[in-house]
C-alpha positions as CSV (number, residue, x, y, z in Angstrom):
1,X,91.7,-73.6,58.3
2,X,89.2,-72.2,61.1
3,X,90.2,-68.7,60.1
4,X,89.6,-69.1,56.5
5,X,86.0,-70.8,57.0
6,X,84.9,-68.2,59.6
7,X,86.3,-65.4,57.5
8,X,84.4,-66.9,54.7
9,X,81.2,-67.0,56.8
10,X,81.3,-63.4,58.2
11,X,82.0,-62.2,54.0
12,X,78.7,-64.3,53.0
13,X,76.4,-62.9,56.3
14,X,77.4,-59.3,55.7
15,X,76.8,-59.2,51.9
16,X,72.9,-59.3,52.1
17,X,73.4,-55.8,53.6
18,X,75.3,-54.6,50.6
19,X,72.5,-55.4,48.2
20,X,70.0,-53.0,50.4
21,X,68.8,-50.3,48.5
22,X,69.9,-46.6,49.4
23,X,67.4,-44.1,50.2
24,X,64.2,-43.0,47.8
25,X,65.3,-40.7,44.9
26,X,64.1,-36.7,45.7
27,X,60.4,-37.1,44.2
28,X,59.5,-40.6,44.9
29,X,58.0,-39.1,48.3
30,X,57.8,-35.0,47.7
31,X,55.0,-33.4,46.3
32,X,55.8,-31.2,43.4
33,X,55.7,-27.6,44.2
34,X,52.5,-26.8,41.7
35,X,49.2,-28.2,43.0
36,X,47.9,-28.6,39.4
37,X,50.9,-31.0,38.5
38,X,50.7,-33.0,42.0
39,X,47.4,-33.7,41.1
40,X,47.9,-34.9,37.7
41,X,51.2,-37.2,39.0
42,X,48.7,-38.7,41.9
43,X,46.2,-39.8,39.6
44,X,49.0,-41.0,36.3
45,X,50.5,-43.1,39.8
46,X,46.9,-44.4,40.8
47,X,46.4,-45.5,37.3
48,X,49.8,-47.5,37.4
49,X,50.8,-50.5,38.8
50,X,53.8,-51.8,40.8
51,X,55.8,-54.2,39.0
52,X,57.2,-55.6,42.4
53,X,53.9,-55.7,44.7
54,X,51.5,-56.4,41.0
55,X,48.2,-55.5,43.6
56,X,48.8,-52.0,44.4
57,X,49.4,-48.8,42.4
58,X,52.4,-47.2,42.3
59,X,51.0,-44.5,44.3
60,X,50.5,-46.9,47.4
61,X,53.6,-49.0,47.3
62,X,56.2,-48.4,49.4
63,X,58.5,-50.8,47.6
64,X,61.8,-48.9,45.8
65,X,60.8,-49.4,42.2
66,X,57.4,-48.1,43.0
67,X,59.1,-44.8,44.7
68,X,62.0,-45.0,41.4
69,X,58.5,-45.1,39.3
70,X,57.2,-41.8,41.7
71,X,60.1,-40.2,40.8
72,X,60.3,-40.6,37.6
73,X,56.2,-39.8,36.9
74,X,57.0,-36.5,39.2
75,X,59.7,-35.3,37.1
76,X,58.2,-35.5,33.5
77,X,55.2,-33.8,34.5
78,X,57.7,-31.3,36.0
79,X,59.3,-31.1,32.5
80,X,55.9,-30.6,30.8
81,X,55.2,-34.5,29.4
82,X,51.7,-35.1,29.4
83,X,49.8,-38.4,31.0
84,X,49.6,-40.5,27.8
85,X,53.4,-40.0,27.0
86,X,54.4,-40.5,30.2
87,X,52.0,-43.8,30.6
88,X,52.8,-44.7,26.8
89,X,56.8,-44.8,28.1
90,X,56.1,-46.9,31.1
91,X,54.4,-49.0,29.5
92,X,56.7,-49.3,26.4
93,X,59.5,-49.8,29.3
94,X,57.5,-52.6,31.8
95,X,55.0,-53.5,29.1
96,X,51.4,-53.3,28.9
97,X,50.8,-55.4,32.8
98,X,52.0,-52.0,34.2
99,X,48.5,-49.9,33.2
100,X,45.5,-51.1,35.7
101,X,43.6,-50.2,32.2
102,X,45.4,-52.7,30.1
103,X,44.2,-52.0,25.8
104,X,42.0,-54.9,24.8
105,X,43.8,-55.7,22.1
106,X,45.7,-58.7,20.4
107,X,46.0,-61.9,23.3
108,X,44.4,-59.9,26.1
109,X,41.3,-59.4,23.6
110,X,41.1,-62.9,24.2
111,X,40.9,-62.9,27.8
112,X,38.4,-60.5,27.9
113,X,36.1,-62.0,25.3
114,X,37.1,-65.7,26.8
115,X,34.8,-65.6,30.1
116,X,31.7,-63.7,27.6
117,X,31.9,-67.3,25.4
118,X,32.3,-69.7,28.0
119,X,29.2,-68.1,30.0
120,X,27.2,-68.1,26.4
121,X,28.5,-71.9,25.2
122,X,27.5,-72.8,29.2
123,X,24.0,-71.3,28.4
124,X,23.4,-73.2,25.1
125,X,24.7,-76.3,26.9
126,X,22.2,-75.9,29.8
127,X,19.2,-74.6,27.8
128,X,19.3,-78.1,25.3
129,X,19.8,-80.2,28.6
130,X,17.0,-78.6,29.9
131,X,15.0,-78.4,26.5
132,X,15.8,-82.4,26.1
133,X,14.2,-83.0,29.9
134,X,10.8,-81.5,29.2
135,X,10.0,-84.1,25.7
């Protein structure tokens, strides 16, 4: 019975190790051989974010989506895509969160206009408090 249990323990420590990623695709950490390509890659990357570290671009995250998400910017602009279909794919694959430059549109209109009314509705508040104390 010892056996089985310890043979079961040793199986369940080791198979954290099995789910570790293997090394970074090709691109995810090699420039691209044309300058003028590298340099529109860096700046689609700085423009994106990482869906695992949400702060940081995809350009400074050393997480293994972000380098998958390196790789996979470097390669389309290699192939001749542009910025906005590569960014328009992302973000039709992760959703609109991934741009840093999210569209105003829809429910995020709302969070944008939301803070603009509740500073204007706190004004109007504040001016007929005010307006009421001086009568």
């Amino acid at each position: 019975m010892r056996r089985i249990l310890l043979s079961c323990a040793l199986a369940l420590s080791v198979m954290p190790l099995s789910a570790q990623q293997g090394p970074p695709p090709p691109l995810a950490n090699r420039q691209l051989a044309d300058p003028a390509q590298e340099a529109r890659a860096l700046e689609l990357m700085q423009r994106l974010r990482c869906i695992q570290c949400q702060g940081q671009s995809i350009h400074d995250s050393d997480a293994p989506i972000a380098a998958a998400m390196r790789h996979e910017v470097r390669e389309r602009i290699k192939a001749g895509q542009s910025e906005a279909e590569i960014e328009s794919w992302l973000i039709e694959r992760y959703g609109d969160w991934i741009s840093f430059t999210p569209p105003a549109s829809g429910g995020g209109l709302v969070l944008w206009l939301l803070p603009v009314l509740l500073l204007g509705g706190a004004a109007l508040v504040a001016r007929g408090r005010f307006a009421k104390d001086k009568t």
